[in-house]
C-alpha positions as CSV (number, residue, x, y, z in Angstrom):
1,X,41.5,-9.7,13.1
2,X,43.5,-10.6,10.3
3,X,43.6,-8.2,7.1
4,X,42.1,-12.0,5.3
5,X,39.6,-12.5,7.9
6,X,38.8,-9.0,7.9
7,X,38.0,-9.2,3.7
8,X,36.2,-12.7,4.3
9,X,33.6,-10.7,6.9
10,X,33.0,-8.3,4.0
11,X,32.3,-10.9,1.2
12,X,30.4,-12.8,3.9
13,X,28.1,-9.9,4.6
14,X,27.8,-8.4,0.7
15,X,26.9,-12.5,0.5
16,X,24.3,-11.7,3.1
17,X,22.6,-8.6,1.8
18,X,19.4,-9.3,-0.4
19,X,19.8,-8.8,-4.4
20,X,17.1,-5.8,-4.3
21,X,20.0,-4.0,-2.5
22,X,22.6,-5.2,-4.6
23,X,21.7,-3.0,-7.7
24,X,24.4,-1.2,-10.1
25,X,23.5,3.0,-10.4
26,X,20.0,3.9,-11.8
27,X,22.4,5.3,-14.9
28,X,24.3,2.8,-15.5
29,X,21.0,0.5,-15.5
30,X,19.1,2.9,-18.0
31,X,22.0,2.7,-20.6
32,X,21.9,-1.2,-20.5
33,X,18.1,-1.3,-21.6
34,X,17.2,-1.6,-24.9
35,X,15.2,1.2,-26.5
36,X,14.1,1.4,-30.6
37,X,12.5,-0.9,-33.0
38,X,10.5,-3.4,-30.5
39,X,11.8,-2.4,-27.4
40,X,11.1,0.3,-25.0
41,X,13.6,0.6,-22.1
42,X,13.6,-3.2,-21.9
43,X,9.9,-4.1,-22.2
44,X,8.8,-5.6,-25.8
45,X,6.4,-3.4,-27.3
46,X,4.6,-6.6,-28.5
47,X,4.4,-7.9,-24.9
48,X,3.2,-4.7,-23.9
49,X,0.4,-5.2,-26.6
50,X,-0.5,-8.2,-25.4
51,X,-0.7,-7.2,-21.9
52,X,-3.3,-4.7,-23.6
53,X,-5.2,-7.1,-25.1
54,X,-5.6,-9.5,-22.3
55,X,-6.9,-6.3,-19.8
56,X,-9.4,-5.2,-22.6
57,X,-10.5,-8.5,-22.6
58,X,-10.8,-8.6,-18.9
59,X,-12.9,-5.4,-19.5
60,X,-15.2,-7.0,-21.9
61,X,-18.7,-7.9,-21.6
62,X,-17.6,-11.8,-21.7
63,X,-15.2,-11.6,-19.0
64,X,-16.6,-9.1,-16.7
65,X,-13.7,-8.4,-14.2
66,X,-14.5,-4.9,-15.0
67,X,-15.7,-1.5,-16.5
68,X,-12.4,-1.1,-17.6
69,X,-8.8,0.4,-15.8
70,X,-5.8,2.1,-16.6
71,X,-2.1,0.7,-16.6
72,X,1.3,3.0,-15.9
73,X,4.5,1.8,-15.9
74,X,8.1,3.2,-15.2
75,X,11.7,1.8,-15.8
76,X,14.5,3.3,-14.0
77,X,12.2,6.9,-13.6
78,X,11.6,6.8,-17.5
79,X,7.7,6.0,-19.0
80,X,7.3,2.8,-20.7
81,X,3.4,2.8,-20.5
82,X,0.7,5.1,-19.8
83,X,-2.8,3.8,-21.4
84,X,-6.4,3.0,-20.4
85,X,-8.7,-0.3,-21.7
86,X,-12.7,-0.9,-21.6
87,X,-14.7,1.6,-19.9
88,X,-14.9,4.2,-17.5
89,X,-19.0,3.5,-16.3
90,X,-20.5,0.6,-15.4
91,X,-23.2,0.5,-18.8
92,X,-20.0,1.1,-20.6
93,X,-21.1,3.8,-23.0
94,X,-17.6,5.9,-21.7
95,X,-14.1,5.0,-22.8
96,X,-12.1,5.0,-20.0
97,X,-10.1,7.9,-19.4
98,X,-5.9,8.3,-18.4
99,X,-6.8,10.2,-16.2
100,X,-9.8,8.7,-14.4
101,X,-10.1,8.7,-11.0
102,X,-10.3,5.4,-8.6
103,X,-11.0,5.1,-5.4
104,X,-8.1,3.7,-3.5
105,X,-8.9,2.2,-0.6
106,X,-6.1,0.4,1.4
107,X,-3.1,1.9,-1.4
108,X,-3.7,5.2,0.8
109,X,-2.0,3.5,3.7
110,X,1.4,3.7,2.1
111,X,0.8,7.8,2.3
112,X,0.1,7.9,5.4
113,X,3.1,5.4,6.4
114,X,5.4,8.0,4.5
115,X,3.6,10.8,6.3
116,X,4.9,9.1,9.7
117,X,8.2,8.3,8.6
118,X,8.9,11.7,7.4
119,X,8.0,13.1,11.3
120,X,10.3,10.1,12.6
121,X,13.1,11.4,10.0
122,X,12.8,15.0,12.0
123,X,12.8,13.2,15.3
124,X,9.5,14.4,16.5
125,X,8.5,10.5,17.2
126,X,10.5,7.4,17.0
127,X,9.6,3.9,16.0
128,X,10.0,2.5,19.5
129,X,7.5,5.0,21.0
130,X,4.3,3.8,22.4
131,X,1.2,5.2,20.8
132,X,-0.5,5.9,24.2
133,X,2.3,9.2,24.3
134,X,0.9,11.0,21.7
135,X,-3.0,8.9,21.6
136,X,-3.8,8.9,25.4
137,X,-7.2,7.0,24.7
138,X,-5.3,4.2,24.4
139,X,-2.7,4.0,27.6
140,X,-5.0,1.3,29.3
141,X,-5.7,-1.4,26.6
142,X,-6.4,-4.8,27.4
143,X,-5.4,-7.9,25.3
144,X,-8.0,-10.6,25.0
145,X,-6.7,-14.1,25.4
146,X,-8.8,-16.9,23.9
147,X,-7.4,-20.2,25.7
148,X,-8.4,-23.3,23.6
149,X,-10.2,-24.9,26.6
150,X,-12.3,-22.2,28.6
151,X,-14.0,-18.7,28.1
152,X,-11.8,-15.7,27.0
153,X,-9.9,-13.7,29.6
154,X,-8.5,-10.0,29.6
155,X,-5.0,-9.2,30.5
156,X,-2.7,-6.7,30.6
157,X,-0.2,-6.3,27.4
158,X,3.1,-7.0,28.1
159,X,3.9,-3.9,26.1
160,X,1.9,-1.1,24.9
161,X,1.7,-1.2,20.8
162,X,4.6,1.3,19.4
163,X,4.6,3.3,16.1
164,X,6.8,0.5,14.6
165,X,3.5,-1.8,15.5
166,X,1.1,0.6,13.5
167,X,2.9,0.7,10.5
168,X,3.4,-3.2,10.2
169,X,0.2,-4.3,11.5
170,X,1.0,-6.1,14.8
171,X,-0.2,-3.5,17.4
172,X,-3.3,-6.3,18.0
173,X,-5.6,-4.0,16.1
174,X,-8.4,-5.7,13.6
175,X,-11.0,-4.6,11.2
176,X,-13.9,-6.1,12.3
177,X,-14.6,-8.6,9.4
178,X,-11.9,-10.4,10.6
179,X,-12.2,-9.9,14.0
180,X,-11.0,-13.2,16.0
181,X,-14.0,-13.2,18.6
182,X,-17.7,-12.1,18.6
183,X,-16.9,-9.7,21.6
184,X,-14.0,-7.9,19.0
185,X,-16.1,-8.0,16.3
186,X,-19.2,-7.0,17.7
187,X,-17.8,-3.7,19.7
188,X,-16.3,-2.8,16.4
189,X,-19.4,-2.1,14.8
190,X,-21.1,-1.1,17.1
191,X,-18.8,1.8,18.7
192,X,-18.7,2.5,14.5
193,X,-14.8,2.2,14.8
194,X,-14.2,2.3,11.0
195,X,-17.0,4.7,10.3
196,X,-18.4,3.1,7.7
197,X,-21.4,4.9,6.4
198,X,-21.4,7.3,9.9
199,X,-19.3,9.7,10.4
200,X,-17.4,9.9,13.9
201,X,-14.5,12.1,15.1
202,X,-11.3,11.4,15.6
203,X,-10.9,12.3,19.1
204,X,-14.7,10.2,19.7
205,X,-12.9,7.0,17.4
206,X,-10.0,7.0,19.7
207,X,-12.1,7.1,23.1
208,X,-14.5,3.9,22.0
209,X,-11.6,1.8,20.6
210,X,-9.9,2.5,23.9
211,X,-12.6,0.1,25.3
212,X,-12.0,-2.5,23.0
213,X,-9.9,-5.3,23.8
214,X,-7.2,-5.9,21.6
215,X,-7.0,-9.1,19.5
216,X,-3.2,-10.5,20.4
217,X,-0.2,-9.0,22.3
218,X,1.1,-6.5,20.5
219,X,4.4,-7.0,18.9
220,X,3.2,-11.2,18.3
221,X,1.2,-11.6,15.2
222,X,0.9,-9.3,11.3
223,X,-3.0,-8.7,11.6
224,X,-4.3,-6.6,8.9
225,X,-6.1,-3.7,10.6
226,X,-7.4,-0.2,11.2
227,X,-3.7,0.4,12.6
228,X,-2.9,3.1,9.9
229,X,-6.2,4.8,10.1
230,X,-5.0,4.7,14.2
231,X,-1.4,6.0,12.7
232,X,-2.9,9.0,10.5
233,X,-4.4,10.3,13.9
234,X,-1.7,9.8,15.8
235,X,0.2,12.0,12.5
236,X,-2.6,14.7,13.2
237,X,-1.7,14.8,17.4
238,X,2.0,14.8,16.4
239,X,2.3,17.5,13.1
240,X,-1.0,19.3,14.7
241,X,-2.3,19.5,11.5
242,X,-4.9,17.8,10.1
243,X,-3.7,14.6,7.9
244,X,-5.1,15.9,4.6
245,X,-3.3,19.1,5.6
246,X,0.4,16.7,6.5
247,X,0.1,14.8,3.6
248,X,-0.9,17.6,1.4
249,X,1.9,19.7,2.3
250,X,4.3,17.3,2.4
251,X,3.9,14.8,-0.1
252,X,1.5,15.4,-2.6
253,X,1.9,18.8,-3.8
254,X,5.3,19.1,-3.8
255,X,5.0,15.8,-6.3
256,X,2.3,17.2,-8.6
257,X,-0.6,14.9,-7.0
258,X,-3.3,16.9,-8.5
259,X,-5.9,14.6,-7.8
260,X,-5.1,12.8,-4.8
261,X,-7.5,13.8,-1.5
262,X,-10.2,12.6,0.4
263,X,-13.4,13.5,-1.2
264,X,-13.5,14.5,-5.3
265,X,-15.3,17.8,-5.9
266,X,-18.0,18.4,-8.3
267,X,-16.0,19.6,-11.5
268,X,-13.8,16.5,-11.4
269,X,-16.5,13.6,-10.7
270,X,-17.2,13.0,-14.2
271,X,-14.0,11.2,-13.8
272,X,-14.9,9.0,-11.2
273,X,-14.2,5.2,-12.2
274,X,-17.0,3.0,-11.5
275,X,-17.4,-0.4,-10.7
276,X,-20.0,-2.9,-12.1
277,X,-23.3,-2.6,-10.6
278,X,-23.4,-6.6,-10.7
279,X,-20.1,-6.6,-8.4
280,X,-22.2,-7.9,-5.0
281,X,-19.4,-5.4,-2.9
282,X,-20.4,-2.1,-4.7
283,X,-23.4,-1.0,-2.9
284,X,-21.9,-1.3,0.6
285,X,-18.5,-0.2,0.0
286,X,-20.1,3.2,-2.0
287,X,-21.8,3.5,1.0
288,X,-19.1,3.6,3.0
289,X,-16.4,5.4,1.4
290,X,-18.8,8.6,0.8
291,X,-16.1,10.3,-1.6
292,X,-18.6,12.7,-3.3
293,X,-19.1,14.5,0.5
294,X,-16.2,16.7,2.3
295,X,-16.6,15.2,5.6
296,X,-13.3,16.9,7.3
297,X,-15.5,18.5,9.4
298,X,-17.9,15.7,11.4
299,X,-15.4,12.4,10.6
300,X,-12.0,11.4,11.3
301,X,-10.0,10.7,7.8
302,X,-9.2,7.3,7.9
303,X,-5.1,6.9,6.9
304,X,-6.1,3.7,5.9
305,X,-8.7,3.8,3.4
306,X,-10.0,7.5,2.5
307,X,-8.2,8.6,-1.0
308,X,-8.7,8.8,-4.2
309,X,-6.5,9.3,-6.9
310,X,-5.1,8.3,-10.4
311,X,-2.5,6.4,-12.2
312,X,-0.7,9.5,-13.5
313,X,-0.4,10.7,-9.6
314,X,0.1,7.4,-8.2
315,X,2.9,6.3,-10.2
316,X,5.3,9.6,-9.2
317,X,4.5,8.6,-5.3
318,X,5.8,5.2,-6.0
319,X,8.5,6.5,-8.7
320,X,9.7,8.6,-5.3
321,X,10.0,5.6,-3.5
322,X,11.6,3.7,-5.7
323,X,14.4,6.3,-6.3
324,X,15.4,6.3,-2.6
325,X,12.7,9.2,-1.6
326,X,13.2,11.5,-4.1
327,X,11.7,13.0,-6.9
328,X,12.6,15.4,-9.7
329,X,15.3,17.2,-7.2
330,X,13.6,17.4,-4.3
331,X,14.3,14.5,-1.3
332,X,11.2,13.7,0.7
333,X,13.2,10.7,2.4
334,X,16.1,9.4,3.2
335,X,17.5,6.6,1.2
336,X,18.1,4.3,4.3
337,X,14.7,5.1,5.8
338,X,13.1,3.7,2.2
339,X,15.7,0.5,2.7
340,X,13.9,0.2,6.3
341,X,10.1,0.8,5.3
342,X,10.8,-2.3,2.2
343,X,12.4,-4.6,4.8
344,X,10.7,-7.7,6.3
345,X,9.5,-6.5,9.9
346,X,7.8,-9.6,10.5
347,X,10.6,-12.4,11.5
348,X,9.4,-14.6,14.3
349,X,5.8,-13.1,14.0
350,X,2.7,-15.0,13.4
351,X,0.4,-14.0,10.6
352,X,1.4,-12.6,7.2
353,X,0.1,-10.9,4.1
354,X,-0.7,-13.7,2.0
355,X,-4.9,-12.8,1.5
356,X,-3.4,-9.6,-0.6
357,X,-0.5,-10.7,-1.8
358,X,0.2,-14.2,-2.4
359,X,2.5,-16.4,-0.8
360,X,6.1,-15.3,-0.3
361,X,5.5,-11.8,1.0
362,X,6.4,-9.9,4.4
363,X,5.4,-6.7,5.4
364,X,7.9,-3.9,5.9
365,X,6.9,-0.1,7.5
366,X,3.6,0.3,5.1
367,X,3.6,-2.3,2.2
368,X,4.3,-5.4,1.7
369,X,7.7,-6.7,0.9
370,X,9.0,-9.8,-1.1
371,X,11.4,-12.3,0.9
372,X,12.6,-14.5,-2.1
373,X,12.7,-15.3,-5.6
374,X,10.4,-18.3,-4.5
375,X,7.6,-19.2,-3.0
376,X,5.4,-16.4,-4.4
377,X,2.3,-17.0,-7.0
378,X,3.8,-14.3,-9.3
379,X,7.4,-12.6,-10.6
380,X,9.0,-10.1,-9.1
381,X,12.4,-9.4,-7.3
382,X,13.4,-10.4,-3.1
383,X,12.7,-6.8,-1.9
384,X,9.9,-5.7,-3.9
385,X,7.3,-3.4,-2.4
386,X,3.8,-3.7,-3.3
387,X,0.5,-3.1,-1.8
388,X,-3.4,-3.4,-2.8
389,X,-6.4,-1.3,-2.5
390,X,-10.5,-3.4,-2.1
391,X,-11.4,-1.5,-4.8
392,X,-9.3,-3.1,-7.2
393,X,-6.3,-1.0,-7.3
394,X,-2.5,-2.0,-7.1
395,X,1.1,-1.0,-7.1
396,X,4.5,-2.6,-7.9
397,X,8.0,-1.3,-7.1
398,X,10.6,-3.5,-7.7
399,X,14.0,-1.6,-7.2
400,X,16.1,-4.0,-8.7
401,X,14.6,-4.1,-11.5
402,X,14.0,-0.2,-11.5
403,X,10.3,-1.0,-11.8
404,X,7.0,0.8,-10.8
405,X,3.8,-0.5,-12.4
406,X,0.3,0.6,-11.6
407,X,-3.0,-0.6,-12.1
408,X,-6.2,1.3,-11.2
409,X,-9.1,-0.8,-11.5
410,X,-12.6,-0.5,-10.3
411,X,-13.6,-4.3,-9.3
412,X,-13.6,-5.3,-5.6
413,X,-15.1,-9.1,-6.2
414,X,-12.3,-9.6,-8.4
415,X,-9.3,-7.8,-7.4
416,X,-7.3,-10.7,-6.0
417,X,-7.4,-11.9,-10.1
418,X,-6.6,-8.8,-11.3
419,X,-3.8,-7.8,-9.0
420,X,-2.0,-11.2,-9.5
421,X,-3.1,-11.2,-13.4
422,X,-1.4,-7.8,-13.7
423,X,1.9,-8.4,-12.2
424,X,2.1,-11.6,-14.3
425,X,1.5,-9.5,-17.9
426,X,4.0,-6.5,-16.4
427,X,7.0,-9.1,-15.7
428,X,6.1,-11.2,-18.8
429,X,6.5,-7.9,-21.0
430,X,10.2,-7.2,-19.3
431,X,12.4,-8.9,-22.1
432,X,15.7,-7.4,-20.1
433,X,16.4,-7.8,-16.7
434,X,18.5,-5.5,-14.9
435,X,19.6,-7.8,-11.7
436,X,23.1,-8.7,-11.3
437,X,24.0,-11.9,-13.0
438,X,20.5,-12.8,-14.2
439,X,20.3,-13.5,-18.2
440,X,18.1,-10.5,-20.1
């Protein structure tokens, strides 16, 4: 190869490579945004107030999205906004508090997705593995296979699902809501998979769903699913810890996650967000979630669903990220293992994450990830991460633009509206962008 053709393969690949990689230094980005006067490391302090006043109006009696919530955002590691709107209780006689706490739902997958990677970054398990080495329950799975003319069949999977397939969703695992067959969906509740409202073990969890056809081949189709809650066990059986124990050790202490676990104790529930009581989901999903009862001892902790936590903790996990998995001096990742958890594992797959996220989105190793400038419902950069909790809660990092935004809310009817609603005021309130080439 020619010393030409050899500089024409470079410029072809930097072509190739998506913006979100194709950022200058954090430093040098820091000292191009504007700070002073009406501008706070790029964002307009007016925009910012506006984004106030539309999410204390979305509190508000009249609008009812919810009590109230609590916004953080971060430019290039520095604060920009911190602040709380509405209410903190459902009658609405408490002002929300910074640091209230909100159940997170589904935004504690991406801890458990870090959890796994950090054990793949020591080399105790790789991505390619199949679960059934560490998770023995489930060696003998069955795939169901729904022809369109004729009753359902089971067969063998071609492959058994890998610890790639848990952390994108395709190992062919469901949650039973959205189960593609009465036979799925009915041995899901009733072998209590999820453990909603009942507690079951681990080790019993792992035996009954062992029974339990999966829904599609694994490896063939994104299916949102009880695959992380499958991955935080399979974390226990590889650390051989528990994973409140892994993730504590590793990921939240070390960050100053004060009030990030699995159940709240007494002296800190007077902090516990609440939802409306005329949200229809609220009843069921309290039930469920059981956060006011340490219930390490009798119930499996679901990697998928089981924290709770705040904005001021949230938004270091996701600042950690979105430096390249590190944070304040201490490396909790590596920065090509970050670049492979926020790239698109989903080419050729059926399925995608479009119910949480909009149109425009893949799904990388624990979050969602954003394929182009368009397409989507909403701003945001090709490469930016972001993922969604049922309780109303929601993150943002966007590494291009050095962005991490946070919204805890309590409103599960309407959390679609405020997720998308959110990320709309955050990007309108950016007066400077910090991509290559793009006008600020």
């Amino acid at each position: 190869m020619t010393r030409t053709d050899s500089r024409r393969a470079l410029l072809a690949a930097a072509a190739a490579l998506p913006l979100a990689l194709a950022i200058r230094p954090a430093a040098a980005q820091t000292a191009g945004m504007s700070s002073g006067g009406d501008m706070i490391r790029g964002f307009s302090k007016e925009r910012l107030a506006r984004m106030g006043a539309v999410l204390t109006e979305q509190a508000s009696p009249a609008r009812n999205t919810f009590p109230g919530c609590v916004a953080a955002i971060a430019r290039f590691g520095e604060p920009v906004l911190l602040e709380a709107y509405g209410h903190q209780d459902a009658a609405r006689t408490k002002p929300m508090l910074k640091d209230a706490i909100f159940l997170q739902a589904s935004m504690t997958k991406p801890l458990t997705s870090v959890a796994a990677m950090m054990l793949i970054e020591e080399g105790r398990m790789k991505l390619m593995d199949p679960i059934g080495q560490w998770l023995p329950e489930l060696r003998d799975l069955k795939v169901e296979v729904r022809p369109a003319n004729g009753p359902a069949e089971l067969v063998a999977p071609a492959r058994q699902p890998t610890v790639q397939d848990l952390l994108r969703h395709t190992a062919g695992f469901v949650y039973s809501n959205s189960a593609p067959s009465a036979r799925i969906k009915d041995a899901y509740e009733q072998q209590n998979i999820e453990g909603r409202g009942v507690s079951i073990t681990g080790d019993e969890m792992l035996k009954r769903l062992g029974q339990i056809p999966l829904a599609w081949q694994p490896g063939t189709r994104f299916h949102y699913s009880i695959c992380t809650d499958v991955l935080g066990l399979l974390v226990e059986r590889v650390a051989g810890q528990r994973l409140d124990t892994v993730i504590a050790e590793r990921i939240t202490t070390p960050l100053g996650m004060v009030d990030t676990a699995w159940f709240v104790t007494p002296e800190k529930r007077a902090r516990v967000a609440e939802a409306l009581d005329a949200d229809p989901l609220k009843a069921e999903m309290w039930r469920n979630y059981r956060i006011e009862q340490d219930l390490r001892a009798e119930s499996y902790l679901k990697g998928g669903a089981g924290t709770v936590s705040t904005a001021q903790d949230y938004v270091k996990f996701a600042q950690m990220l979105a430096n390249g998995g590190s944070f304040q001096g201490r490396r909790y990742l590596s920065p090509a293992t970050v670049r492979l958890m926020m790239s698109n594992h989903m080419a050729g797959m059926a399925g995608g994450p479009d119910a949480s996220t909009g149109p425009g989105y893949g799904f990388g190793l624990g979050f969602a990830v954003r394929l182009a400038d368009g397409m989507a419902v909403v701003p945001g950069s090709p490469g930016d991460a972001m993922w969604a909790g049922a309780w109303g809660t929601v993150f943002t990092i966007d590494r291009a633009e050095g962005l991490v935004a946070i919204l805890m809310t309590q409103g599960p009817s309407t959390r679609t509206h405020s997720r998308m609603l959110f990320k709309t005021l955050v990007y309108s309130a950016m007066a400077e962008s910090a991509r290559n080439g793009m006008p600020g």
